[in-house]
MARBA-3410 file (N, C-alpha, C, O; in Angstrom, 1 decimal):
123
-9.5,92.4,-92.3,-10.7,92.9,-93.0,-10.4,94.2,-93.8,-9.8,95.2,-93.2 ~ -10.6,94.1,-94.8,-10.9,95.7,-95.7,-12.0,96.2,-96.1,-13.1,95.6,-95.9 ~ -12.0,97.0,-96.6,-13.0,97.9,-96.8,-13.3,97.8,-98.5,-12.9,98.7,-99.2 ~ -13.8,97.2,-98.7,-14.7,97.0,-100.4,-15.7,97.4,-100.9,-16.6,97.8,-100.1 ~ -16.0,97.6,-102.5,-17.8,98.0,-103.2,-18.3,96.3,-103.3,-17.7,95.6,-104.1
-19.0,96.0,-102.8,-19.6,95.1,-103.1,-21.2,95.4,-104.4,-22.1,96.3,-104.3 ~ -21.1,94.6,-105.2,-21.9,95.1,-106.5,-23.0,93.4,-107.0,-22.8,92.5,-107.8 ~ -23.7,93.7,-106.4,-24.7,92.3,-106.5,-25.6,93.0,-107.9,-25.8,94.2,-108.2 ~ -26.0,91.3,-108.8,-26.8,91.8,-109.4,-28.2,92.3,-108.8,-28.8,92.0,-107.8 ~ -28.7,93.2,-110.0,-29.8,94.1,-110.0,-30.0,94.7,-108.8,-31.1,94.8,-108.3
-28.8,95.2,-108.2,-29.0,96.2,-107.1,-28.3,97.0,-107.2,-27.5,96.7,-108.1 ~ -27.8,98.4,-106.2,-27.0,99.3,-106.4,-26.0,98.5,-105.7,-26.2,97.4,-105.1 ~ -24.6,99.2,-105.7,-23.1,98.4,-105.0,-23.2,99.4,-103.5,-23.4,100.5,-103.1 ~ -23.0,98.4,-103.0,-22.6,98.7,-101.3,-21.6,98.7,-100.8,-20.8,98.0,-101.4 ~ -21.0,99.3,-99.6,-20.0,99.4,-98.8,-20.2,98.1,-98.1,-21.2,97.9,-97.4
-18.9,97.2,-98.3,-19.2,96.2,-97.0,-17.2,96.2,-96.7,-16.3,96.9,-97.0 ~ -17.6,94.6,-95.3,-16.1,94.4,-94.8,-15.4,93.1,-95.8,-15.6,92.0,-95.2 ~ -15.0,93.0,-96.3,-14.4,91.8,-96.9,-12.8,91.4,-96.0,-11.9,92.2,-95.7 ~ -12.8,89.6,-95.6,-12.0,89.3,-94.9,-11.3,89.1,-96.1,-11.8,89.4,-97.1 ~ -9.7,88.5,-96.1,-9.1,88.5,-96.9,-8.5,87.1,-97.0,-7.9,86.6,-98.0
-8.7,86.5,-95.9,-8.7,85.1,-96.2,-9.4,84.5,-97.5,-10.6,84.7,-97.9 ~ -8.1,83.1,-98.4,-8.8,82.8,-99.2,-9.8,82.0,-98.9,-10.8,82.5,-99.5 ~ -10.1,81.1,-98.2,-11.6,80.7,-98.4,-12.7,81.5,-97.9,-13.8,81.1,-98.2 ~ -12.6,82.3,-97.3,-13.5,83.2,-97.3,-13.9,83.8,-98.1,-15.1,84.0,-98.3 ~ -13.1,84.4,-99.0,-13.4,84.7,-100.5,-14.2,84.0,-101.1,-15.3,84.5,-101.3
-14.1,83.0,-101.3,-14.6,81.8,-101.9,-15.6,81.6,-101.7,-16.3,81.0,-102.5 ~ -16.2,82.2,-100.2,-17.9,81.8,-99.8,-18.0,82.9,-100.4,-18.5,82.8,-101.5 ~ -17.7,84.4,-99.9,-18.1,85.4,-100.2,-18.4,86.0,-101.6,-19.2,87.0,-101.7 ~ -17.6,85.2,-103.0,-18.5,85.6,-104.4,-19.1,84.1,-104.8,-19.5,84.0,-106.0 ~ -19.3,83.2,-103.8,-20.3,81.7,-103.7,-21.7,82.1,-103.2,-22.6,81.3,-103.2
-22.2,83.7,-102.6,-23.3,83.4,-102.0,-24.4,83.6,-102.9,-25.5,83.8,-102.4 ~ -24.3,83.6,-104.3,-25.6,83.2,-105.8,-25.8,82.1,-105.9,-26.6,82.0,-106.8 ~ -25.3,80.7,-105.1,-25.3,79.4,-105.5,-25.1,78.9,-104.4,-24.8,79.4,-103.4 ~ -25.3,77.5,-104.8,-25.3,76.5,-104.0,-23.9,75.8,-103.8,-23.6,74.9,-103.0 ~ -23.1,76.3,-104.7,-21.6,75.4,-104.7,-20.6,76.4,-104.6,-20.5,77.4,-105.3
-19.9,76.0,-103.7,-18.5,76.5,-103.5,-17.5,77.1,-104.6,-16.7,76.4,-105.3 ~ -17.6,78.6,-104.7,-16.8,78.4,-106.3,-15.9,79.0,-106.3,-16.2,80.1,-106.0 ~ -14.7,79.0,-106.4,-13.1,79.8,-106.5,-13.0,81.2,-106.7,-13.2,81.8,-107.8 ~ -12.6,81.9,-105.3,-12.8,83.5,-105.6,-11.1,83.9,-106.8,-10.0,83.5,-106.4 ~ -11.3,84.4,-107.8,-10.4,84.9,-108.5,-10.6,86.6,-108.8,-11.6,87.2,-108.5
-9.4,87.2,-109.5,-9.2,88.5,-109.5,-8.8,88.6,-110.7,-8.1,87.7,-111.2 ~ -9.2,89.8,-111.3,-8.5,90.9,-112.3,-8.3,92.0,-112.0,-9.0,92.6,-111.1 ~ -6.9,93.0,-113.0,-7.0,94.2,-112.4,-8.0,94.8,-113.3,-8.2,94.3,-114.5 ~ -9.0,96.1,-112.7,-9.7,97.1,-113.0,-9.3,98.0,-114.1,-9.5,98.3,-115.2 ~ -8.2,98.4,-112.7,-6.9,99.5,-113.1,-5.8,99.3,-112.4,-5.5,98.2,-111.9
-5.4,100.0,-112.4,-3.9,100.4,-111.6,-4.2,100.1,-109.9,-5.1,100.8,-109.4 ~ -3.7,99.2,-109.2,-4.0,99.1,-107.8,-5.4,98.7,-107.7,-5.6,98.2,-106.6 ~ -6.4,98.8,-108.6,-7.7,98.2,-108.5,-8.1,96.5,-108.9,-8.1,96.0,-110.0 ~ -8.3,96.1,-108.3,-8.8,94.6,-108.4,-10.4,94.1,-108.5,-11.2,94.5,-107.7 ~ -10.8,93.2,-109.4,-12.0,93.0,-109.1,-12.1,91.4,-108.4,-11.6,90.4,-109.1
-12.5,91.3,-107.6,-13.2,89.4,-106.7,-14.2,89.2,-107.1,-15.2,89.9,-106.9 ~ -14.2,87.7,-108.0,-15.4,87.3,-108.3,-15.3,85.9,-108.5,-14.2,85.4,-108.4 ~ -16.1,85.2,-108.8,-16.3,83.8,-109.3,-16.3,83.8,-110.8,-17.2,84.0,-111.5 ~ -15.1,83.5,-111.2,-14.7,83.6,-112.7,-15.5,82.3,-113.6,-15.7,82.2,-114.8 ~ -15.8,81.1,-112.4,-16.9,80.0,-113.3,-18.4,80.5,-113.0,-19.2,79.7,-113.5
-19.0,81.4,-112.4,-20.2,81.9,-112.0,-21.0,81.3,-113.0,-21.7,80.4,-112.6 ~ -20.9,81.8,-114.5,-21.6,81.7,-115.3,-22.0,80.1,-115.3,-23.2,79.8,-115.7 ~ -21.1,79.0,-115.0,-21.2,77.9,-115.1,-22.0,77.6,-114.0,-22.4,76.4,-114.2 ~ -22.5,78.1,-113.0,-23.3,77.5,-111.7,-24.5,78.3,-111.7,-25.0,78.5,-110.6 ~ -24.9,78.9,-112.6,-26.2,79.4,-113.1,-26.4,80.8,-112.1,-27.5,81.3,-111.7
-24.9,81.1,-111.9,-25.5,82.9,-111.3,-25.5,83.7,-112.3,-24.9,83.7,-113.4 ~ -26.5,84.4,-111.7,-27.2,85.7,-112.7,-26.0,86.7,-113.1,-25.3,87.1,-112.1 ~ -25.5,87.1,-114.5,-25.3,87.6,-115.0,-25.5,89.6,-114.3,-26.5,90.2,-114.2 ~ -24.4,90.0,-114.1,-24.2,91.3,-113.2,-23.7,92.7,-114.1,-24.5,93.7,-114.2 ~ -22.4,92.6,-114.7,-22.4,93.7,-115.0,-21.5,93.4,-116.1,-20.9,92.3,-116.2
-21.3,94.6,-117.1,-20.2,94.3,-118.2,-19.0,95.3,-117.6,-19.1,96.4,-117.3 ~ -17.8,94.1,-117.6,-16.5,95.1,-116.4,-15.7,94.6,-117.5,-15.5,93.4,-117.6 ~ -15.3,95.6,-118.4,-14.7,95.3,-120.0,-14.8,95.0,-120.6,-15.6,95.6,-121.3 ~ -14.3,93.3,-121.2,-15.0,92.8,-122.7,-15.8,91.6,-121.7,-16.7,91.0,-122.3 ~ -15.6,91.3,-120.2,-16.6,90.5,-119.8,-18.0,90.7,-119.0,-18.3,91.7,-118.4
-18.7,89.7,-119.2,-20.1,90.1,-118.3,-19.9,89.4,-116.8,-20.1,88.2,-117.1 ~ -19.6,89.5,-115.5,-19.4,89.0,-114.3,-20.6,88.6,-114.2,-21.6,89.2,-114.7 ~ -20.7,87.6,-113.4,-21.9,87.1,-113.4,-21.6,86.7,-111.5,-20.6,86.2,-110.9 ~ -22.5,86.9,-111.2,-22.7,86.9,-109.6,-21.9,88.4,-108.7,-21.3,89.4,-109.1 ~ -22.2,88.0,-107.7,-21.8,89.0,-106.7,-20.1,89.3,-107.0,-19.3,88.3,-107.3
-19.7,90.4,-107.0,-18.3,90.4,-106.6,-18.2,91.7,-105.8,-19.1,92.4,-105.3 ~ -16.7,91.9,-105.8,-16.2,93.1,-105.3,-15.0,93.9,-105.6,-13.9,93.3,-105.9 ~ -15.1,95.1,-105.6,-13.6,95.8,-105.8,-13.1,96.3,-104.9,-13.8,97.2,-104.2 ~ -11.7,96.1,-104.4,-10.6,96.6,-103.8,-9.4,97.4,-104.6,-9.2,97.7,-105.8 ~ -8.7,97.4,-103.4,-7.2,97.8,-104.0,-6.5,97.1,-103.4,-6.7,96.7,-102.3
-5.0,96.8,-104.2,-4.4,95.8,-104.4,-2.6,96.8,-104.4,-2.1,97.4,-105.3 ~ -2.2,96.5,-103.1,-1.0,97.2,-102.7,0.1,96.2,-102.4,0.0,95.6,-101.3 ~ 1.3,95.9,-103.2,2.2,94.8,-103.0,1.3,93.5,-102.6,1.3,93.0,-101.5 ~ 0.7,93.2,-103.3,-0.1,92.0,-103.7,-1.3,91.7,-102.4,-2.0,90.8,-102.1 ~ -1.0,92.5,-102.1,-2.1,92.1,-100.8,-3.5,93.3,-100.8,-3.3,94.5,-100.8
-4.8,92.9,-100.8,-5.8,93.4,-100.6,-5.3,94.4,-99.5,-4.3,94.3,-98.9 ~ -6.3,95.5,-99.5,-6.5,96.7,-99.0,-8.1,97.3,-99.0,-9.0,96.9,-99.7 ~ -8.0,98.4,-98.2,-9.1,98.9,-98.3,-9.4,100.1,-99.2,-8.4,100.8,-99.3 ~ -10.7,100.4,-100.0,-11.0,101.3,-100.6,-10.6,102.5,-100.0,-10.5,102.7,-98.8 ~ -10.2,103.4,-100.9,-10.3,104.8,-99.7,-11.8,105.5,-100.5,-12.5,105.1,-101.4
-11.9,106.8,-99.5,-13.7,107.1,-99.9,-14.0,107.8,-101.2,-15.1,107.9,-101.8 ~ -12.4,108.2,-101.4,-12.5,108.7,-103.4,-12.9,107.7,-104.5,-13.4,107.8,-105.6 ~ -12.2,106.3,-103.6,-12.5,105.4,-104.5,-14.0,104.8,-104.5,-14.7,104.5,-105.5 ~ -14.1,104.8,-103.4,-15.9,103.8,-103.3,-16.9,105.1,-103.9,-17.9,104.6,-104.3 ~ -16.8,106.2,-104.1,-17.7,107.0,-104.4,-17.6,106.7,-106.2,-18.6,106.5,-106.9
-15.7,106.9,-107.0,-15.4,106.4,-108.1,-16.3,105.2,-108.8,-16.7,105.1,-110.0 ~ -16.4,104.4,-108.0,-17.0,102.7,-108.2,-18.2,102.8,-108.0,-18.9,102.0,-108.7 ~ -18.8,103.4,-107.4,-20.2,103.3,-106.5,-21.1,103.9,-107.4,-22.2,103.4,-107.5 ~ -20.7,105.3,-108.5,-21.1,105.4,-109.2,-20.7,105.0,-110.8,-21.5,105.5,-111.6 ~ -19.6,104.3,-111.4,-19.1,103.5,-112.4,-20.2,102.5,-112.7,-20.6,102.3,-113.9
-20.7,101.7,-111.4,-21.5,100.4,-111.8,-22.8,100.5,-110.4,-23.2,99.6,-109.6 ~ -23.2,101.8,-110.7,-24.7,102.2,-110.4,-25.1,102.0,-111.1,-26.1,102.4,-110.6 ~ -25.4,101.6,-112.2,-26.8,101.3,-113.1,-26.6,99.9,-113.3,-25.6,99.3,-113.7 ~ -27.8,99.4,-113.0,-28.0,98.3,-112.9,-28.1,97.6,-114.5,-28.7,98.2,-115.3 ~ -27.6,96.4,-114.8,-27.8,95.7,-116.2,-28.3,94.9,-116.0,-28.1,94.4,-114.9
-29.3,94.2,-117.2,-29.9,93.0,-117.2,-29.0,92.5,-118.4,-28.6,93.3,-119.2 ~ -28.6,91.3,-118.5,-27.8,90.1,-119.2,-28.3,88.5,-119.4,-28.1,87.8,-118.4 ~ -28.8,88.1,-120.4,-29.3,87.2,-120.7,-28.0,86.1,-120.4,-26.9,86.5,-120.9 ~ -28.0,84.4,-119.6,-27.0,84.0,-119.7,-26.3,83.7,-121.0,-25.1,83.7,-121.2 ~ -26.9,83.4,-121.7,-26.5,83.6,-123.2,-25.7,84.9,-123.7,-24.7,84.8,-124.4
-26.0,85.8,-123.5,-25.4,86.8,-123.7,-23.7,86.8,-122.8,-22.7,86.8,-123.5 ~ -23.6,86.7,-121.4,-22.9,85.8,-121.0,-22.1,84.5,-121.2,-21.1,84.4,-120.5 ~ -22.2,84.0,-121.8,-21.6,82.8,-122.3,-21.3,83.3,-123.5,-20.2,83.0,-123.8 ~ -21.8,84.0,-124.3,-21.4,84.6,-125.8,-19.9,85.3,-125.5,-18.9,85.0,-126.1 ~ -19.9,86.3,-124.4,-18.8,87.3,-123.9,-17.5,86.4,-123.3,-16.4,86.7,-123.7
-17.8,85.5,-122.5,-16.8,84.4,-122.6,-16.2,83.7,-123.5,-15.1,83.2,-123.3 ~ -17.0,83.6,-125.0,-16.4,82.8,-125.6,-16.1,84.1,-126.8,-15.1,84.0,-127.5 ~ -16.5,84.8,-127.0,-15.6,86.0,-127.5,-14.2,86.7,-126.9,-13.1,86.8,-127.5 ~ -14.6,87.0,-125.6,-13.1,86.9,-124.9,-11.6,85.6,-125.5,-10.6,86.0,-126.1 ~ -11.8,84.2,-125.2,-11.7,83.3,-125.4,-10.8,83.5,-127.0,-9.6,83.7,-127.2
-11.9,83.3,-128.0,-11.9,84.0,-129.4,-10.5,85.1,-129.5,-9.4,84.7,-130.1 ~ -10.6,86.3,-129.0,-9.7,87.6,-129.1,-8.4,87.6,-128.2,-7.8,88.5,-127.8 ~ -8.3,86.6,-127.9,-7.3,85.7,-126.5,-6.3,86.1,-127.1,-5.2,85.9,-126.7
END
């Protein structure tokens, strides 16, 4: 288990335990929906990772936050990422995050699907 910001839409990001097992991942940015959806990652930054359901937008979860040129759509989370293996936040970092993607956004799926296919586009 590590120590992660978990960042649901339209709420503030919380401190939770994330196991690091892959299928547990998998339930863990699955709980917006009804289907099982493949937990994947990008980096942030440096040692920073974000977990999320990279098809989200496709299983009709709500649109969350803009984390660069994309809009995440469902629950995810940020860790750190040390010789390829998850790790735990340290508390410089969760306070870093906690206020980065404190403000809550609203995102139309459309808007969402537009950012995908712009991304896509500038590939």
């Amino acid at each position: 288990m590590v120590t992660a910001l978990m960042v649901q839409p339209e709420r503030n990001p919380c401190i939770t335990q994330l196991c690091c097992d892959g299928l547990y991942l998998n339930y863990a940015v699955s709980k917006d929906c009804d289907t099982l959806c493949c937990a994947s990652m990008f980096a942030l930054e440096k040692d920073i990772a974000v977990v999320y359901a990279a098809d989200g937008i496709f299983y009709n979860m709500k649109p969350n936050r803009r984390v660069g040129k994309q809009i995440v759509c469902g629950t995810f989370y940020i860790v750190k990422v040390k010789n390829k293996t998850l790790c735990s936040l340290t508390d410089k970092e969760i306070v870093k995050y906690s206020l980065q993607f404190r403000e809550r956004e609203w995102w139309t799926d459309s808007q969402a699907i537009d950012a995908v296919f712009d991304e896509l586009e500038n590939a």
